[in-house]
N, C-alpha and C positions, 0 to 999 in steps of 0.2 A: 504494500500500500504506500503511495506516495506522499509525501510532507503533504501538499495541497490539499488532496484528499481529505489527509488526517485533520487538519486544520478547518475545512469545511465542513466537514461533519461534526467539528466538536462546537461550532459559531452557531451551525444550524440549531444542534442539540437544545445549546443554551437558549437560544432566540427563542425556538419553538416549547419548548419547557417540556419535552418529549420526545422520545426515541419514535414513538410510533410517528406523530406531525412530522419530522422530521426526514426518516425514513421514507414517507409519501413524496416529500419535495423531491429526493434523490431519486427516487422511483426502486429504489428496493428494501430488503423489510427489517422490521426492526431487528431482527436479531444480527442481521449486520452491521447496523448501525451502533448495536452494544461493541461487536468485537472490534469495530472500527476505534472506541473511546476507548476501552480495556487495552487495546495495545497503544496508544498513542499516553494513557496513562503509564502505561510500563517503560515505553522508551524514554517518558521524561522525567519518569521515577515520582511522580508527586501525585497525590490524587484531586482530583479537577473538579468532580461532580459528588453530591452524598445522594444514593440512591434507596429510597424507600417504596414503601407501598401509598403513600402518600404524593409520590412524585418527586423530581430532579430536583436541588437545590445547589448552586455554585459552592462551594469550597471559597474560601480567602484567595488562594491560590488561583484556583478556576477564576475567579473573575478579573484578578488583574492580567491573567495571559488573556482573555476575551478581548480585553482593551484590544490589546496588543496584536493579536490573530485577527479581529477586527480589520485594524491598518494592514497590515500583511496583507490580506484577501483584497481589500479596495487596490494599494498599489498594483500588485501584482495584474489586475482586468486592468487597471488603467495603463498598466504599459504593455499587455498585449492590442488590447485596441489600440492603440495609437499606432501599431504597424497591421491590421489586419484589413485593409481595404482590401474588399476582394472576395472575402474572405465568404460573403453571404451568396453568391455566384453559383448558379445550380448548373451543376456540368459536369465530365467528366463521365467515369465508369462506375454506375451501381452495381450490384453483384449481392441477390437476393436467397436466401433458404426458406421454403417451406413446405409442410405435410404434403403429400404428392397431392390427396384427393383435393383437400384444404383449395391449394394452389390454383390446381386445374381450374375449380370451382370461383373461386373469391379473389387472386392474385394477378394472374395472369390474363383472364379476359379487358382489366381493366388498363392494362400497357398502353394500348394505345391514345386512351383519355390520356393519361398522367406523360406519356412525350409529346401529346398537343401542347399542353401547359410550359413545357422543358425540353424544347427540339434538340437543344443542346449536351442531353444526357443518352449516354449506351445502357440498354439494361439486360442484363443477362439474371436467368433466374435456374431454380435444381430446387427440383420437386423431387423427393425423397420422404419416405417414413422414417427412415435412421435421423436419429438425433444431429446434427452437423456441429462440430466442433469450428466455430466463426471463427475464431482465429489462427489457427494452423488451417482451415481450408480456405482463408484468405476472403469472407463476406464479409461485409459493410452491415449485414442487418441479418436479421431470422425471424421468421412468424413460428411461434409455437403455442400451442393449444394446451391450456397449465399451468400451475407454478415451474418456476424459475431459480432454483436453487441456488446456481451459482456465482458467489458474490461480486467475480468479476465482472460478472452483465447487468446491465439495466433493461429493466424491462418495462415497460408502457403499454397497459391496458387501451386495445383497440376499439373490443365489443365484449361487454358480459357474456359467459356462457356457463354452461352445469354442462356433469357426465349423468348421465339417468340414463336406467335401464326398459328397453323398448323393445316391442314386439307387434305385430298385428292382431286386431280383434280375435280372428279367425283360430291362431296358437292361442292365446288365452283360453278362449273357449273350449277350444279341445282337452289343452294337460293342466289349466288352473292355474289363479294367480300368485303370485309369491306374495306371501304378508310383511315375510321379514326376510333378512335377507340370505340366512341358512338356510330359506326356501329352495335356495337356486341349487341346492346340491341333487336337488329333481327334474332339473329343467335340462333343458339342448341350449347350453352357452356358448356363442359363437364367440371365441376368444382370437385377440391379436396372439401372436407367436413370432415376432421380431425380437430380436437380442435386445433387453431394457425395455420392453414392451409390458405384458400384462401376465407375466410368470407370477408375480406374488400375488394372483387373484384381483376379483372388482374391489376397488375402495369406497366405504359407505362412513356414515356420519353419526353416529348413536349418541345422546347425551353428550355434546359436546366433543366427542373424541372418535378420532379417526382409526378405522378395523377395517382390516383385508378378509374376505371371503375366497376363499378357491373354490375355482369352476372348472366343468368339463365340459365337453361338447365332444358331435362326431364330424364338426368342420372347424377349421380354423387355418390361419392365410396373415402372409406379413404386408397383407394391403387390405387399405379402411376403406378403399370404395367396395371390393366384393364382400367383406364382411358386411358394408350396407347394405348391398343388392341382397345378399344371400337373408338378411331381417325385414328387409320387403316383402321377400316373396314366401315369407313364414316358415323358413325352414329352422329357425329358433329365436333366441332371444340376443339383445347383444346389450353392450354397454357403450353408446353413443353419445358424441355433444348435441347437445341441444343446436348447434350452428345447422347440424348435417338432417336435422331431420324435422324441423319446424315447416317445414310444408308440408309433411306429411302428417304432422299431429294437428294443422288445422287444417287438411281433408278428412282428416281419424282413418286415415290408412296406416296410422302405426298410433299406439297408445303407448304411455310411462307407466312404470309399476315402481313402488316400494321411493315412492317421491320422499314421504316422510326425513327418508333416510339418505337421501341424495348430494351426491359431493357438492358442496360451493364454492362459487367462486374459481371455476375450471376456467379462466378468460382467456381469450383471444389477445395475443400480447405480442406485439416488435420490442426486440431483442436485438441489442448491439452490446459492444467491448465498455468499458469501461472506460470512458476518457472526458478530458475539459469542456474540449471544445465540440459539440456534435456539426459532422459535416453538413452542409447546407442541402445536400442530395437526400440524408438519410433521415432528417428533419422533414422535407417538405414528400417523400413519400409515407413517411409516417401522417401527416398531417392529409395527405388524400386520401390514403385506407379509411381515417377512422369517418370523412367528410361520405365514402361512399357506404361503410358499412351501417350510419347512425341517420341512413335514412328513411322514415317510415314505411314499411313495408318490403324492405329490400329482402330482408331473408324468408319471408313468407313467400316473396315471388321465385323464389329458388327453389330447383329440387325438381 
């Protein structure tokens, strides 16, 4: 983690009087935001912040380095603006990751809109179900479907979504509906089987806390569009985002079960590296996804 970094997130901490406030401004979660102030306390050997259940309160200490980290952060922007002319200029080569179906679906049809805007930009895109490691495969951004673990990425919420478990009337009616979600060890689970995929089971939400079920089926495939199809056409149940299948749930061509207990908070999120200054390409495509996806009726008209 870099001095900047460290320095910015301990200014935010304080200003915002919370890891969580905080953590939103930076776009990832608080618990990164804790090990960001825990090590930046250990490198300076002094403790900064008193943390209770009541909430952050400065240290003697913490607040006269605030002063100071304060100045630091102002200089610091004012003497990179003062040579970044330029710098806002959309151009250049994008270079996009996301879920193959995802992509096909929600990413790529919209290129052509977003190089009207920006004649100026190359865009190349890699639709893949494997997770892409953005910095060693050398992208500028990723769309993924979920939390976001890891600390070096930022990640910004494009579109709300949930994982729920769906089926057509038709399976329902024949083998019965699951109540709970130990149900499913009766059902035809049509499970992902990609490496990091869905080997530790569905994840459901009980009283606050999150629990893996294992499933079985007699199909399963390292692609989310034939798992779809294959839930279409009722050959069992699957475990779906809500992105992929809201036009079918207001046709009632596929129904949710076991909602009670439903993961939240599954979002649709752009993912990039961790850095200062966001390039102006990967800004203003982030800014037309969420412009195309948060418009009334768009995912209903899909599918």
């Amino acid at each position: 983690m870099g001095r900047y970094t460290a320095l910015r997130s301990f200014v935010l901490v304080a200003e915002k009087g919370s890891f969580a406030a905080a953590a939103q401004v930076e776009g990832v979660t608080p618990v990164v935001m804790g090990r960001r102030l825990t090590a930046l306390e250990r490198r300076l050997g002094v403790q900064l912040l008193h943390r209770s259940t009541r909430g952050l309160t400065l240290t003697e200490l913490g607040e006269r380095f605030l002063e100071s980290s304060q100045q630091l952060l102002h200089d610091f922007d004012a003497a990179e603006d003062s040579i970044s002319s330029g710098r806002s200029a959309v151009r250049g080569h994008l270079v996009v990751s996301a879920p193959a179906a995802f992509g096909r679906r929600h990413v790529g049809p919209h290129a052509a809109a977003f190089r009207q805007q920006y004649p100026d930009l190359r865009l190349s895109f890699n639709f893949t179900d494997s997770v892409a490691d953005l910095v060693r495969e050398g992208y500028d951004l990723g769309i993924r479907i979920g939390e976001v673990r890891d600390p070096n990425y930022v990640a910004l919420r494009l579109f709300p979504n949930q994982r729920v478990v769906c089926g057509t009337p038709a399976y329902f009616e024949q083998y019965g509906v699951p109540r709970i979600p130990e149900d499913l060890a009766r059902h035809n689970c049509l499970a992902f089987n990609l490496q990091g995929g869905q080997q530790q089971g569905w994840t459901f939400v009980r009283e606050g806390k999150l629990f893996a079920v294992r499933v079985d089926g007699d199909l399963a495939c390292n692609d989310g569009e034939l798992l779809y199809d294959w839930v279409k056409q009722g050959l069992g149940i699957g475990w779906r985002s809500t992105w992929e299948i809201q036009a079918e749930l207001r046709r009632g061509e596929l129904v949710t079960v076991l909602d009670e207990f439903a993961l939240p908070g599954y979002d649709i999120q752009a993912v990039y590296p961790q850095q200062r200054y966001l390039p102006a390409k990967v800004r203003a495509f982030i800014e037309f996804l969420r412009g195309v996806y948060n418009v009334e009726g768009y995912w209903d008209e899909e599918g």
